[in-house]
N, C-alpha and C positions, 0 to 999 in steps of 0.2 A: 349245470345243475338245473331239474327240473324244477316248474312249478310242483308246490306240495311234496318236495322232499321226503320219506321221510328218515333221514340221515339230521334235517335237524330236530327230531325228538328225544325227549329226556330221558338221562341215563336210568332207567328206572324208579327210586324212589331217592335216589340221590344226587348232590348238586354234581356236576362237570368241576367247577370252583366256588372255594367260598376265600373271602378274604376275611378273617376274624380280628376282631378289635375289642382292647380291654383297657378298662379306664379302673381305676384303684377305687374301693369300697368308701370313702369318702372324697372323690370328688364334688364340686357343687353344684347345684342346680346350676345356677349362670353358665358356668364352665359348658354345661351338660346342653343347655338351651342355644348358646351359641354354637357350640361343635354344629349341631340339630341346623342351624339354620344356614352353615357354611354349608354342607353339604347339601342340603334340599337345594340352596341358590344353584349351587355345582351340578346338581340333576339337572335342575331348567335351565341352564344356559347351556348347556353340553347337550341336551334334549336325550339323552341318553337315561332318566328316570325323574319321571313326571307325574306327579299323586293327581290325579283326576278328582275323586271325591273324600272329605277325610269326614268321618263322623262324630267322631267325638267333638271334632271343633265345629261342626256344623258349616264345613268347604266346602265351594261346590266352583269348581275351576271357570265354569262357564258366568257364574255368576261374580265373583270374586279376583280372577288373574292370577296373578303368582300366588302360590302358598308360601313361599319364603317369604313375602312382603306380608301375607293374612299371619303368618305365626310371626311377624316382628311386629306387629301390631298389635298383638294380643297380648306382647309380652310374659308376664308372671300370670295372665289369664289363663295359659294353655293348661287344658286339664291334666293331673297327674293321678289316675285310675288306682285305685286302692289294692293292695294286693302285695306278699311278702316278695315276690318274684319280680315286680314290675319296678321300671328304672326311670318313668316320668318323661321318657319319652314320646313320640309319634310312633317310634317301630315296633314299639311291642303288639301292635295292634299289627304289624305288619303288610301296609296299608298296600293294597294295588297300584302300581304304576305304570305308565305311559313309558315306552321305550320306542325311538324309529328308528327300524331299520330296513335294510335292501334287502329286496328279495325279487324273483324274477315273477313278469306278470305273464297274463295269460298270452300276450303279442311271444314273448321270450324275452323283452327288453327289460330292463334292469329300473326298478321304479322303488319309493321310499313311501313307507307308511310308517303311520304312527300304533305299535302295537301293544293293547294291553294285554292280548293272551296268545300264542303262537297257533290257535285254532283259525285266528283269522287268514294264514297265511296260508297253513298246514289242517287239512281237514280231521285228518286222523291224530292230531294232537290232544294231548288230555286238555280239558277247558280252563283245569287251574294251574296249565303251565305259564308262568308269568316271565318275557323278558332278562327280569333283572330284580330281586326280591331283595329287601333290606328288613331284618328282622333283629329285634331287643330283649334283654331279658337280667336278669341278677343268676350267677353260676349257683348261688344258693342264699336265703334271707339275709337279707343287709352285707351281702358278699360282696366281689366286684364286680361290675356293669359290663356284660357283654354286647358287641352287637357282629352278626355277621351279613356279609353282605357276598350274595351269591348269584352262578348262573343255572341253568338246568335246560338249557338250550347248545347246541353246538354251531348255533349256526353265526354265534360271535367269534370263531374259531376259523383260523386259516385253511387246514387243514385238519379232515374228519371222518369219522367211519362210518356205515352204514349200519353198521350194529355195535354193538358196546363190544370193546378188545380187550383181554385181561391176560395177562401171565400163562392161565389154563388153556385157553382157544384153543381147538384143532389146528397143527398147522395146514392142514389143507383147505381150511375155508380161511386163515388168515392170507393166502398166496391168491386166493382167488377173490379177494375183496382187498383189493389197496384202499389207502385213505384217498378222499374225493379230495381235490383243490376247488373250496370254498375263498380261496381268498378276493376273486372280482365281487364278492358281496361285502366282507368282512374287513376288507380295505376300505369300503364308504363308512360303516359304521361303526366299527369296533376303535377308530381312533376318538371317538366322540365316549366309549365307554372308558378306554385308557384317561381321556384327561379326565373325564369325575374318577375314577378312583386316585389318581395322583394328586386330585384336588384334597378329599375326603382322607386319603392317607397322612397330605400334610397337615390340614387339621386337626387329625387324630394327636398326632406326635405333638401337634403345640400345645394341645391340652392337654397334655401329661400319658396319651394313653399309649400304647403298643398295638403293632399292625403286620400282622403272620399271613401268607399263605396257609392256610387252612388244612387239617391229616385229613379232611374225609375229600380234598381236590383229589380227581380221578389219574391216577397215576397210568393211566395210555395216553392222556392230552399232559402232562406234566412238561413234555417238550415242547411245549409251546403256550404255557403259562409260567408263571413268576412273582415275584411281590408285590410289582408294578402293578400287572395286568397279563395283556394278550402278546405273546411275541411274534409279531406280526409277521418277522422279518425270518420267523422258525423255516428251516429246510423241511421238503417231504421227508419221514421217517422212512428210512432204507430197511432193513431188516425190521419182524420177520415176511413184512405183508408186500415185499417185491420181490422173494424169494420164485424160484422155479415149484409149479406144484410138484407134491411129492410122491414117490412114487409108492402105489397103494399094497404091492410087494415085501415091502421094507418099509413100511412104516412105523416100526419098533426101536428099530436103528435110528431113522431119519428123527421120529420124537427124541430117543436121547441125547443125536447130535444136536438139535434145535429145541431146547428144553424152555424157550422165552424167555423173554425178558428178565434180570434181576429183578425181585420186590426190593421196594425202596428199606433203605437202611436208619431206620427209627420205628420206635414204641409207637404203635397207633396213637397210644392219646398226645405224641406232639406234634405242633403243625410245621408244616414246611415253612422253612426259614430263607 
């Protein structure tokens, strides 16, 4: 893989994965502040999601060190932002983070930066694609506390396509674009993504909450995501994108025979389980 990929740019205005967590309409602050501070800890030791600057609390990483230690210090201090939607949270703000990962540099050798927007890596990247976003919210006033946490990057991903694959594709450009093996990057970094979320999952569940693979995760990487995380260990997807091109004669036939992939079998609004 080249520098400036771009294979890892964002599925358009949708995440790659979201992993969704729901905590019950009266959980409690405490409850809520701690969860909050297991995972931020789990971000900076994993270096895999890292708040650089947070405003409301007036953070400034360079000036201050860990934010899990600034918000355990602050205690019942941290602000809780007014508003019927808002859970008293840091994510509703859905704060920008520091994520490092490998990526190849301009030698071709394999080097580790610390990235808060995929522009630094990838030129043609949108400016607000972020790593690794963690975002809050109430499903509706005084309802239950959402939070999801997602990618919009591929290139946390073993194995990945140059353009977005869906069901519909021509199969003659899925024959002629296999998925790329990303895994000599995604092997450095993405094991640093797997343990926060396995961190932030057991978290969840101790405090009472629920922790889904998310319906809008992109089902052409589905083979190689899960509830954990990233399945590192996923085989290249054989059909339809190592197929022989077809031939442009018979291509009526050749689309019936090769009609893509089944869509997955649930109601959009639930998530993969």
């Amino acid at each position: 893989m080249q520098p400036e990929d771009p294979a890892w740019n964002v599925r358009g205005d949708q995440p790659i994965a979201t992993w969704v967590i729901e905590f019950p309409a009266d959980t409690d602050r405490a409850t809520l502040l701690n969860w909050q501070h297991t995972v931020i800890a789990a971000g900076e030791d994993t270096l895999a999601y890292r708040i650089h600057d947070e405003h409301s609390t007036g953070y400034q990483r360079a000036r201050h060190g860990s934010f899990a230690d600034y918000l355990h210090h602050l205690g019942d201090q941290v602000p809780a932002p007014p508003g019927e939607y808002r859970t008293g949270l840091i994510f509703d703000e859905a704060p920008q983070a520091i994520s490092r990962l490998a990526h190849p540099a301009p030698d071709s050798t394999i080097t580790e930066t610390d990235i808060w927007t995929m522009r630094q890596i990838a030129s043609h990247a949108p400016s607000s694609q972020w790593p690794l976003t963690i975002a809050s919210d109430r499903n509706q006033p005084h309802g239950s506390i959402g939070v999801a946490i997602w990618i919009s990057t591929k290139i946390w991903l073993p194995w990945i396509y140059r353009y977005t694959v869906d069901g519909n594709t021509d199969p003659e450009f899925d024959a002629h674009n296999p998925p790329l093996d990303n895994r000599e990057l995604a092997t450095r970094h993405t094991p640093r993504l797997n343990t926060f979320l396995h961190a932030a999952a057991t978290a969840t569940r101790a405090a009472g909450g629920t922790w889904t693979l998310g319906h809008d995760t992109s089902a052409t990487y589905l083979f190689e995501l899960h509830t954990a995380g990233v399945r590192l260990d996923a085989s290249r997807p054989p059909w339809p994108h190592l197929v022989p091109p077809p031939d442009r004669s018979d291509r009526k036939t050749r689309q019936r025979r090769n009609p893509g992939p089944p869509a997955p079998n649930r109601p959009p609004s639930q998530p993969y389980r």
